[in-house]
C-alpha positions in Angstrom: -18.8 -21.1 -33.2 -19.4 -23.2 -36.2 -20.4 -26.9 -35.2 -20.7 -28.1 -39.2 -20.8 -27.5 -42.6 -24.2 -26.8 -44.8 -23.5 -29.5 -47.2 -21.7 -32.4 -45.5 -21.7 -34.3 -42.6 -18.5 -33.8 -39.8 -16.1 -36.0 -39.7 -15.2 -38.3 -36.5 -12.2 -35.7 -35.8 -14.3 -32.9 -35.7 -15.4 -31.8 -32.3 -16.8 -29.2 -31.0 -14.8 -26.9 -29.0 -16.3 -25.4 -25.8 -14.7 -23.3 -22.8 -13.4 -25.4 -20.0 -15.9 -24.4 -17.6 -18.9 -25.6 -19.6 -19.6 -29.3 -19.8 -19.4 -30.9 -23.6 -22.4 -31.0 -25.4 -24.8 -33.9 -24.6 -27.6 -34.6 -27.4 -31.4 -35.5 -26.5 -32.7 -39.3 -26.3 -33.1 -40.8 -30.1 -31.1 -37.7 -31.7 -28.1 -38.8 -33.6 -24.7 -36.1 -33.8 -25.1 -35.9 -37.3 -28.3 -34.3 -37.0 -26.9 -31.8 -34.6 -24.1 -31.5 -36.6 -25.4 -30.1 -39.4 -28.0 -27.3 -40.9 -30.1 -27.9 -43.8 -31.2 -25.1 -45.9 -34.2 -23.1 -44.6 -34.4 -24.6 -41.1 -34.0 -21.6 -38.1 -31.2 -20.8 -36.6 -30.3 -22.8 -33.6 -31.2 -20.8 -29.8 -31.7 -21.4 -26.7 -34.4 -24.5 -27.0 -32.2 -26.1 -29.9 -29.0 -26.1 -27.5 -31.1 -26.5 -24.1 -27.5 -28.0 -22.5 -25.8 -25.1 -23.4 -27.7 -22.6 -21.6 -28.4 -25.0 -18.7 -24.5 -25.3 -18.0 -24.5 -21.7 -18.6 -27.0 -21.4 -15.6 -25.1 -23.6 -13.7 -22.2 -21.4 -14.2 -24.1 -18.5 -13.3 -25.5 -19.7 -10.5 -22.4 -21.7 -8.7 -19.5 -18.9 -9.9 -21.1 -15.8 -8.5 -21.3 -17.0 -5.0 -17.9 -18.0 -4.6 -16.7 -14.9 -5.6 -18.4 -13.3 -3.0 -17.5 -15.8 -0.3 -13.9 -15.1 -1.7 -14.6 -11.3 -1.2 -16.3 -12.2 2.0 -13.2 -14.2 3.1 -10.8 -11.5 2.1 -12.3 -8.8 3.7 -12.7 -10.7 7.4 -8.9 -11.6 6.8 -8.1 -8.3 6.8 -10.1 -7.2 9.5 -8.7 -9.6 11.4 -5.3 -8.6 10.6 -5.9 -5.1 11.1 -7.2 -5.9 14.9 -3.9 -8.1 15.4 -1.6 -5.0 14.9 -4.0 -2.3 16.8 -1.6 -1.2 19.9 -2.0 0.7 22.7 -2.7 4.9 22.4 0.6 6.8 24.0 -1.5 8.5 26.1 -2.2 5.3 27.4 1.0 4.0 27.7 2.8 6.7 29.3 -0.1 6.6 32.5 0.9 2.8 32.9 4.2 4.2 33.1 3.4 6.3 35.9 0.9 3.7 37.3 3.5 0.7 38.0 6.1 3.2 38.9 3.7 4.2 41.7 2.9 0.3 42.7 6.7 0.1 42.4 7.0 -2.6 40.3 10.0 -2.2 38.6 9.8 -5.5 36.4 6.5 -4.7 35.0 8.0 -0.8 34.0 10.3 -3.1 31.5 7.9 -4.0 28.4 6.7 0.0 28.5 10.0 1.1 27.4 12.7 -0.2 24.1 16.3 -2.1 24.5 17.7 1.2 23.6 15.5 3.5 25.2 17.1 7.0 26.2 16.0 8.5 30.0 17.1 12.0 30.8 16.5 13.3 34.0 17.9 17.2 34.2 19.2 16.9 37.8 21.3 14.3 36.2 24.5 15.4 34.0 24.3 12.5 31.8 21.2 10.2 30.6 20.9 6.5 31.4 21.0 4.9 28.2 19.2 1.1 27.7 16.7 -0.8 29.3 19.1 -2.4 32.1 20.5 1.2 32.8 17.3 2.4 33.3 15.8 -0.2 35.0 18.4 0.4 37.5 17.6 3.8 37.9 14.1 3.4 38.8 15.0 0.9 41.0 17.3 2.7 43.5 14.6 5.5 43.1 12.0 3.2 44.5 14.4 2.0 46.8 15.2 5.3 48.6 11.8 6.9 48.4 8.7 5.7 50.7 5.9 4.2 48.6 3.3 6.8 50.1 4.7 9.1 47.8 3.1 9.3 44.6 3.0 10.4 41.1 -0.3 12.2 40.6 -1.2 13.8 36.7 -2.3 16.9 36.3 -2.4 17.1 32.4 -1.3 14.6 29.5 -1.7 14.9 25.7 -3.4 12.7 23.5 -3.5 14.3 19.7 -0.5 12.4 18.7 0.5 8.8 20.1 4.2 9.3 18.9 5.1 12.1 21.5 3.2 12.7 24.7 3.7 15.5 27.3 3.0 15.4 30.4 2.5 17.5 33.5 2.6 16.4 37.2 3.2 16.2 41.0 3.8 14.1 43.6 1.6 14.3 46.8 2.6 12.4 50.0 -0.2 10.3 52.2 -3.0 12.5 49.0 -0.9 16.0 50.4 1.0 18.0 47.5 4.5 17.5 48.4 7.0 20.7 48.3 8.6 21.3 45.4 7.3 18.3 43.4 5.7 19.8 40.3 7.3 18.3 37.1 6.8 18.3 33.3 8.0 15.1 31.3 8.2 14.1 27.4 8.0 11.0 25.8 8.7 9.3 22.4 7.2 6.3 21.6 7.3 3.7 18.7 6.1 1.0 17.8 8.1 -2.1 18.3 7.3 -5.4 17.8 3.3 -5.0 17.9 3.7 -2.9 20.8 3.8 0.8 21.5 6.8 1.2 23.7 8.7 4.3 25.2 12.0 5.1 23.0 12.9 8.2 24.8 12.0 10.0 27.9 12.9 13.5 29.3 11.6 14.6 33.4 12.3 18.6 34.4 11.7 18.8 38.0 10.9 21.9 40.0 14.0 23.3 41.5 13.9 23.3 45.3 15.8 26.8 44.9 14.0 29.8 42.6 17.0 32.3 41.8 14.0 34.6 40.2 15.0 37.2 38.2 18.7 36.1 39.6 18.5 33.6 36.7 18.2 36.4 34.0 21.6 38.2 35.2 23.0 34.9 35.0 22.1 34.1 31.4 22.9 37.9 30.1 26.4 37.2 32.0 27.0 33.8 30.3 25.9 35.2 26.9 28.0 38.1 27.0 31.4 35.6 27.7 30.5 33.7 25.0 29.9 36.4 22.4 34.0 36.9 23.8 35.2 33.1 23.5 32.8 31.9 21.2 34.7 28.5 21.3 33.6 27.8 25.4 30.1 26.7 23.8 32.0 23.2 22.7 32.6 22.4 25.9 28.8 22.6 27.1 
């Protein structure tokens, strides 16, 4: 940066131009601009203890720039922490042995925020699902309704690897006694919705209170056979 002219003086109009962060240049006790201006032949170039402002707003810089930026990294960074503890939800492991938990308590209303508005139920000894919260809802109350509280879902195995779908396997045991024909195995798919992990879909198989054995495979070789005749039957399954 050029600050004057070897053989004359600057003008009033000519000022020197700094950066906006660094303060203008202020010139020593009994020092006139003209001297500081200009560079006679033969006299050193001007450093650090001929410009002693310079370099002391450049320490100032230095010294009150740095700091902020890491505050402002330091801000950031707890921001996001913060944000990323705000949207943590609950494992579907976890969620699914609530489930089971207030369905055990029977406490219907608190079953409600586990599962979605359009949540999808199937239970096989059923020959359509219940479809929606309310429908649901409904379902589990009559079951509560009909069946004495000493009877109780008890897990005997639950996955965990993936929170998005969860199997389960159980039975129910009366009074802490394994009750007949109770063993069951369930799915789940869960999302999340709204900050929370909630079940979007849910399938129960039960054990049948009647094992037709080897019965069953004469009936599915019989079924297959008619429809490898009337293929078009399988539409109306």
């Amino acid at each position: 940066m050029e600050l004057g002219c070897g053989n004359c003086a600057p003008s009033k109009s000519q000022v020197p131009l700094f950066p906006r962060h660094v303060a203008p240049l202020k010139y020593p006790a009994g020092v006139s601009s003209r001297r500081w201006g200009r560079q006679s032949a033969g006299s050193p170039t001007p450093g650090k203890d001929s410009f002693p402002m310079i370099f002391e707003n450049r320490r100032t810089l230095s010294a009150s720039t740095v700091p902020r930026a890491a505050a402002s990294s330091s801000s950031s960074s707890a921001s996001a922490s913060s944000s990323s503890v705000s949207l943590e939800v609950s494992p579907g492991s976890t969620v699914v042995r609530e489930f089971y938990d207030r369905i055990n308590r029977r406490d219907v209303a608190s079953v409600g925020p586990l599962i979605s508005d359009d949540c999808v139920y199937e239970d096989l000894i059923f020959s359509s699902p219940f479809v929606g919260r309310k429908a649901i809802l409904d379902f589990f109350k009559k079951f509560m309704e009909s069946v004495s509280s000493d009877l109780q879902f008890v897990i005997d195995d639950i996955s965990s690897d993936d929170s998005s779908a969860i199997g389960v396997t159980w039975h129910l045991e009366w009074q802490g006694r394994t009750f007949p024909f109770s063993k069951g195995c369930s799915f789940y798919r869960l999302e999340v919705v709204d900050g929370k992990r909630q079940i979007v879909y849910g399938r129960d198989l039960v054990e049948p209170a009647i094992k037709p054995g080897e019965m069953a495979l004469v009936l599915i070789r019989a079924v297959t056979s008619i429809l490898q005749q009337f293929p078009q039957l399988a539409d109306r399954f």
